[in-house]
C-alpha positions as CSV (number, residue, x, y, z in Angstrom):
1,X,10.2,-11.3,-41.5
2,X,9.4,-7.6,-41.8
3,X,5.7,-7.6,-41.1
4,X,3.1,-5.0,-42.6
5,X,3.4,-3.8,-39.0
6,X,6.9,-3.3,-39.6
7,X,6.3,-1.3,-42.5
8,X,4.0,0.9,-40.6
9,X,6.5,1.6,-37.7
10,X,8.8,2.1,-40.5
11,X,7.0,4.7,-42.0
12,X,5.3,6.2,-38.9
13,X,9.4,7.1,-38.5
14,X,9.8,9.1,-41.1
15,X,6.7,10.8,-42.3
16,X,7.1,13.6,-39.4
17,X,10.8,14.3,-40.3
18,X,9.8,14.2,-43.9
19,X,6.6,16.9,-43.0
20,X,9.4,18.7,-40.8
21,X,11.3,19.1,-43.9
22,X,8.8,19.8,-46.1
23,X,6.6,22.2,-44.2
24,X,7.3,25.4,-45.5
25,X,6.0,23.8,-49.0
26,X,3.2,22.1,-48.2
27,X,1.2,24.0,-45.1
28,X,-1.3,26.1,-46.6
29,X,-1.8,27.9,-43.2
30,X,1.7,28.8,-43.6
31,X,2.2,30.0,-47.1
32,X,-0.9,32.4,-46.3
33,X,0.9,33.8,-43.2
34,X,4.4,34.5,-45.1
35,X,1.7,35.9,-48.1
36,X,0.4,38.7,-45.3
37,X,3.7,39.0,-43.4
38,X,5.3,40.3,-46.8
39,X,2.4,42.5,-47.6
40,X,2.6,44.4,-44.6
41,X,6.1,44.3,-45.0
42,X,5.2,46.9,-47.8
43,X,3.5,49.2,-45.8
44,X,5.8,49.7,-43.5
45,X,4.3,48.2,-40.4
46,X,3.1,44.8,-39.4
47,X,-0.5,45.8,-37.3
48,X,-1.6,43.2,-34.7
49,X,-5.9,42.9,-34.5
50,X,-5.5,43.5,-31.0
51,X,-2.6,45.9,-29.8
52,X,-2.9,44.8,-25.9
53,X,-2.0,41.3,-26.5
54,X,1.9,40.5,-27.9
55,X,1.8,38.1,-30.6
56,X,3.0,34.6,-28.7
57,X,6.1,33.9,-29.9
58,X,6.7,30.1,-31.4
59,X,9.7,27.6,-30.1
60,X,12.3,27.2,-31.4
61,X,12.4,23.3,-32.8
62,X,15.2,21.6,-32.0
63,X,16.7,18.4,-34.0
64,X,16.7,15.7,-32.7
65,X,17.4,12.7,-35.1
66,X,17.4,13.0,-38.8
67,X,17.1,10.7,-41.6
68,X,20.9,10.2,-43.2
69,X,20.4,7.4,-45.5
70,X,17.3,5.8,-47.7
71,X,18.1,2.5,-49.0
72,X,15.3,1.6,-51.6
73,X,14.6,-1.9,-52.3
74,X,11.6,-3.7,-54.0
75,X,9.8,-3.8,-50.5
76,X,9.6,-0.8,-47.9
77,X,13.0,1.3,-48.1
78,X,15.3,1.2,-45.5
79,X,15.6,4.1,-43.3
80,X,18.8,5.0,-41.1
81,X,19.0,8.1,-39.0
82,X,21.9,9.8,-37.2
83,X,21.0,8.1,-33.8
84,X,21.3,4.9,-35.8
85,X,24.9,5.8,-36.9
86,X,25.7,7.3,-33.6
87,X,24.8,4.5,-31.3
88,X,27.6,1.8,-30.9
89,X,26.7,-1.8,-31.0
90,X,25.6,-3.9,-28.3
91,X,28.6,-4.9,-27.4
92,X,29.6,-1.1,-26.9
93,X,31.8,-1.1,-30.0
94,X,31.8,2.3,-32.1
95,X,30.8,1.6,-35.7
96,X,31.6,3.5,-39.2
97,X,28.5,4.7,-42.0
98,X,29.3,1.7,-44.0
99,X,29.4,-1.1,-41.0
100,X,25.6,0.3,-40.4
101,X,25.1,0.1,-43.8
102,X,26.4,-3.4,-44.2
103,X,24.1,-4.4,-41.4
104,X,21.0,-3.4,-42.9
105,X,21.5,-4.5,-45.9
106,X,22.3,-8.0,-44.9
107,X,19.6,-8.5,-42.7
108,X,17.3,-7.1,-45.3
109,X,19.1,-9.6,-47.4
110,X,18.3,-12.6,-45.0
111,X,14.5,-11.7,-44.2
112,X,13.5,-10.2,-47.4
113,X,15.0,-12.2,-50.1
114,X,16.8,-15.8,-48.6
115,X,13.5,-15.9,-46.2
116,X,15.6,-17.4,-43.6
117,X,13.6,-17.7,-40.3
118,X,14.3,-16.5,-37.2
119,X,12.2,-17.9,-34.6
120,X,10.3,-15.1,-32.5
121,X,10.8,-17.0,-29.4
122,X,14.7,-17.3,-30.1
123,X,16.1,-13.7,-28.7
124,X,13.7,-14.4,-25.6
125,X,15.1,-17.8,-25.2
126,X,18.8,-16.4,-25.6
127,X,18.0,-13.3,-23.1
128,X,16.4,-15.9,-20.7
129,X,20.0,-18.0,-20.7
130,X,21.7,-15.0,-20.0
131,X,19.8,-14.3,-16.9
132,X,19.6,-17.4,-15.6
133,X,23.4,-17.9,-16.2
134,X,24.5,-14.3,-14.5
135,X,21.6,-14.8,-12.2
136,X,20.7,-11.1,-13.4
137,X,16.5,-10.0,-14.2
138,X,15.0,-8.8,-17.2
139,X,15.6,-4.8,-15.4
140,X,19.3,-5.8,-15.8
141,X,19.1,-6.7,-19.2
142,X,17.3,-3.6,-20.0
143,X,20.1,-1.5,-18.5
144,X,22.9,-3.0,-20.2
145,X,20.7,-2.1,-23.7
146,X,20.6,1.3,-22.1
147,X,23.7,1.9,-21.4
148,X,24.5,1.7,-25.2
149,X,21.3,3.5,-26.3
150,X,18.9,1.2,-26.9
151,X,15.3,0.1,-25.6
152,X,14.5,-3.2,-24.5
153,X,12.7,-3.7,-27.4
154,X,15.2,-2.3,-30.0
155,X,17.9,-4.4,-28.0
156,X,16.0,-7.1,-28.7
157,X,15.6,-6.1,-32.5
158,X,19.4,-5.6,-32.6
159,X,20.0,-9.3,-31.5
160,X,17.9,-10.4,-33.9
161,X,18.8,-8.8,-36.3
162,X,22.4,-10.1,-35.7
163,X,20.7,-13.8,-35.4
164,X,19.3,-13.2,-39.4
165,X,23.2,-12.1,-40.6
166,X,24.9,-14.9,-38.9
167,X,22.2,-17.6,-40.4
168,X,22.8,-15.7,-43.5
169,X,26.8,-16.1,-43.7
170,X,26.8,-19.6,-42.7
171,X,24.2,-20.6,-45.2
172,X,26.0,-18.7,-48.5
173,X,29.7,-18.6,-47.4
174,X,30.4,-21.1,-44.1
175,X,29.0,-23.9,-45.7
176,X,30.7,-23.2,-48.9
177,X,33.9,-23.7,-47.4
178,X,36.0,-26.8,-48.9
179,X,39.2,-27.9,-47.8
180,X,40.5,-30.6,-49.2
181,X,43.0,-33.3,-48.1
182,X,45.9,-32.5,-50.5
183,X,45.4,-28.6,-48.8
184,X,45.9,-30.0,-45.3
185,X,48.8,-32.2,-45.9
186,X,50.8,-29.4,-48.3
187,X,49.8,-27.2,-45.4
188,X,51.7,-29.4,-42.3
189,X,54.4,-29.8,-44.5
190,X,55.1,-26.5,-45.3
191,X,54.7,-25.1,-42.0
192,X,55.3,-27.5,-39.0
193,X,54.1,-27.0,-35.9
194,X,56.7,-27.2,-32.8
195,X,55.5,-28.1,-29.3
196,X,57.8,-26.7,-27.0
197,X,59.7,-28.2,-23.8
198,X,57.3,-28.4,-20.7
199,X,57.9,-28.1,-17.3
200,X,55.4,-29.5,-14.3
201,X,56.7,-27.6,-11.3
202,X,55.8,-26.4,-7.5
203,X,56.7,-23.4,-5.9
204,X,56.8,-22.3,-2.4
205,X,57.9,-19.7,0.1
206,X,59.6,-19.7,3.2
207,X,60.6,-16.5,5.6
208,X,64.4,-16.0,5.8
209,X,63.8,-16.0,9.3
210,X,62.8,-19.4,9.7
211,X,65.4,-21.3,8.2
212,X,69.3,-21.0,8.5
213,X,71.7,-21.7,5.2
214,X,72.5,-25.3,6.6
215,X,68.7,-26.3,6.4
216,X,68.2,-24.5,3.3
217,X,70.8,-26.8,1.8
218,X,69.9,-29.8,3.6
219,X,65.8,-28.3,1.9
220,X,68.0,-28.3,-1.7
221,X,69.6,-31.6,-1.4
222,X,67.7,-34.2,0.4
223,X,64.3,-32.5,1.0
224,X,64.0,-32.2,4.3
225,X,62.4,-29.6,5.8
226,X,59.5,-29.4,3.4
227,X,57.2,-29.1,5.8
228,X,58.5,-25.5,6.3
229,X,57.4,-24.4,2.8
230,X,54.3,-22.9,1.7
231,X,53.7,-24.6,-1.4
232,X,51.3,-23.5,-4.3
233,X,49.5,-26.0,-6.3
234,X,51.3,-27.4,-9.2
235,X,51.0,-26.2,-13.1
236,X,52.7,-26.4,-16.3
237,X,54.7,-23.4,-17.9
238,X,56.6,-24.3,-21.2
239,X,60.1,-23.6,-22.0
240,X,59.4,-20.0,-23.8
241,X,57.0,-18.7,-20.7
242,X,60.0,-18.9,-18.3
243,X,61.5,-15.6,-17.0
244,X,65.5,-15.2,-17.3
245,X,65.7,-15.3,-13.6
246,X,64.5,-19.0,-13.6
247,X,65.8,-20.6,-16.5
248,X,68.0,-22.9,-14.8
249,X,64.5,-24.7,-14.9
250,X,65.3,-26.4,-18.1
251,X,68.5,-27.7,-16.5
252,X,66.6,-29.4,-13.7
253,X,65.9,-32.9,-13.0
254,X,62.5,-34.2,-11.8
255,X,62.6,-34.9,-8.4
256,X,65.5,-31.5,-8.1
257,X,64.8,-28.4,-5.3
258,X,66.3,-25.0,-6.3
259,X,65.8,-21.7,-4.5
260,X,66.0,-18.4,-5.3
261,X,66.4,-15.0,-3.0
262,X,62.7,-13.3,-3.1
263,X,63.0,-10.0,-0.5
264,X,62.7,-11.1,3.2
265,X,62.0,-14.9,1.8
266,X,63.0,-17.6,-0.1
267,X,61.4,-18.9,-3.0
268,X,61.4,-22.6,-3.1
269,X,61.1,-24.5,-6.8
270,X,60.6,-27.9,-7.0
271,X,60.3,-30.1,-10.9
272,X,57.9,-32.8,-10.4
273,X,57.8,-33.9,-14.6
274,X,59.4,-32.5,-17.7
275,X,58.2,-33.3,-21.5
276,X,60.3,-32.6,-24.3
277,X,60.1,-30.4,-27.6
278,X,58.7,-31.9,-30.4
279,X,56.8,-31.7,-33.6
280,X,52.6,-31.8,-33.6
281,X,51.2,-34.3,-35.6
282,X,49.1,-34.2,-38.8
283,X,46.3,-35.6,-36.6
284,X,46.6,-33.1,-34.2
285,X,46.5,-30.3,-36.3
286,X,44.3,-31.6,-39.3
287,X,41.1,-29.3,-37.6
288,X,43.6,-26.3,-36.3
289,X,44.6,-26.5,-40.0
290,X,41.7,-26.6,-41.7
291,X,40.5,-23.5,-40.3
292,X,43.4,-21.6,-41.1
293,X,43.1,-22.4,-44.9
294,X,39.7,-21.8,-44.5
295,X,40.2,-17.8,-43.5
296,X,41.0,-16.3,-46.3
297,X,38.5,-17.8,-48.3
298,X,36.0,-17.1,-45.5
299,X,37.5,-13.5,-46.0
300,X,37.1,-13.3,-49.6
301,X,33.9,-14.0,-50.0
302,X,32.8,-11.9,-47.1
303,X,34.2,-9.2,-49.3
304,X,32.3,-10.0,-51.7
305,X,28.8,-10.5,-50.4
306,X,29.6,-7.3,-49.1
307,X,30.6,-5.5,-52.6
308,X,27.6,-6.9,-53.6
309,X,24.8,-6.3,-51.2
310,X,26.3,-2.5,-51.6
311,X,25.8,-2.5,-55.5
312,X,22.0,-3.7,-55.8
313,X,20.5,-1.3,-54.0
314,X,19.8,2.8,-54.7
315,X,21.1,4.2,-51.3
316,X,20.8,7.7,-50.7
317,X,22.7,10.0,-48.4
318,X,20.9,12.6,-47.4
319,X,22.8,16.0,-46.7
């Protein structure tokens, strides 16, 4: 949830960009200096107290990160700056105003009003697979949250924060997700699913060199000579997967040797099984299915969680 200690960081943010912006109004030690400078203006000289020693002159400030968007909601507002519109997501994907925008609003959404939990120990325990599955340290993962802009720490905020959203979708939209029976079935039927023809076959390779055109033949027709062949291991590769080059493929037999020219060698194919086309069953597909009629309403009211999230809120662009 965001804490009280949140609120604090949150607001420790923005009160010096907001005292940078408001300084020439509210520093009394500078509205009395402007006061004199213009004074003096009228005179017609500016007069240091002591002429031997030049008036040291002040830095320039330069801008670093800005406030560009306040979101106001019924607990602390929701500040995003340019680096947060700037920085591309973990997964080093560049992202527009409103995807930002969406982001904070949703997790604000999850924490602040749904109150769904997010265990503190969870993006630790998700960090810790990651390591010990890449066999990579904490340093590592700290450089990869680098790379994209990020602190450790606000990599780790950025994962949680992705942790709220999903738990979020699933519990208003995923889970509200029905498809019946009658959808599935009208769906088969309308659009069948074709399995194409199949081919199990080995290849090989043998040097032009070291084999004459009577043993290749004798290689074709009764197999000898195998021995001769480097052979790869055998795979699968349907009818559509198969260049021009090779498609008298489809015309072989199991059991049949073919050969093809390949530069200073011969290539050597050999069909071990074949399975023909056919049509997927109901059974097979009922999950594939499912899923597809499930998109667009998965879509839909994505769209609209989003339209609405977008329309509660007062969110103000700054200029």
């Amino acid at each position: 949830m965001i804490t009280k200690k949140r609120g604090l960081v949150l607001a420790a943010l923005v009160a010096p960009l907001l005292l940078l912006a408001k300084a020439e109004v509210k520093s009394p030690a500078l509205k009395k200096e402007t006061a004199q400078y213009h004074k003096k203006q009228k005179t017609g000289a500016i007069v240091n107290k002591k002429a031997s020693k030049k008036e040291p002159q002040k830095p320039k400030l330069k801008t670093v990160n800005k406030i560009m968007i306040i979101i106001y909601t019924d607990d602390q507002p929701i500040i995003i700056t340019k680096l947060d519109l700037d920085r591309r997501s973990l997964d080093g994907r560049s992202r527009t105003e409103k995807e930002v925008l969406l982001e904070r609003l949703l997790y604000h959404e999850a924490i602040n009003v749904y109150r769904l939990p997010v265990p503190e120990d969870l993006v630790d325990k998700h960090i810790a697979s990651i390591k010990e599955a890449h066999g990579i340290g904490e340093d590592q993962i700290a450089m990869l949250f680098e790379r994209e802009g990020y602190t450790f720490e606000e990599g780790k905020e950025q994962l949680r924060m992705s942790y709220a959203i999903q738990h979020l979708i699933q519990q208003l939209i995923i889970n509200r997700l029905v498809v019946t029976e009658k959808e599935i079935q009208e769906f088969h039927k309308a659009y069948p699913a074709r399995e194409p023809a199949s081919f199990r076959i080995k290849k090989g390779t043998i040097q032009k060199d070291e084999i004459t055109q009577k043993e290749l033949k004798e290689l074709v027709e009764d197999g000898l000579y195998e021995e001769r062949v480097t052979w790869s291991h055998p795979y699968w590769i349907d009818e559509d997967e198969i260049a021009d080059s090779k498609r008298f493929i489809i015309t072989m037999k199991p059991g049949q040797i073919r050969w093809i020219r390949a530069g200073d060698k011969y290539e050597i194919i050999t069909l071990l099984k074949r399975k023909k086309a056919r049509v997927k069953t109901l059974d097979e597909r009922r999950r594939e299915i499912a899923d597809q009629i499930k998109m667009p309403k998965y879509e839909k009211l994505l769209k609209e969680l989003h339209e609405s999230v977008l329309n509660k809120y007062e969110i103000v662009k700054q200029s």
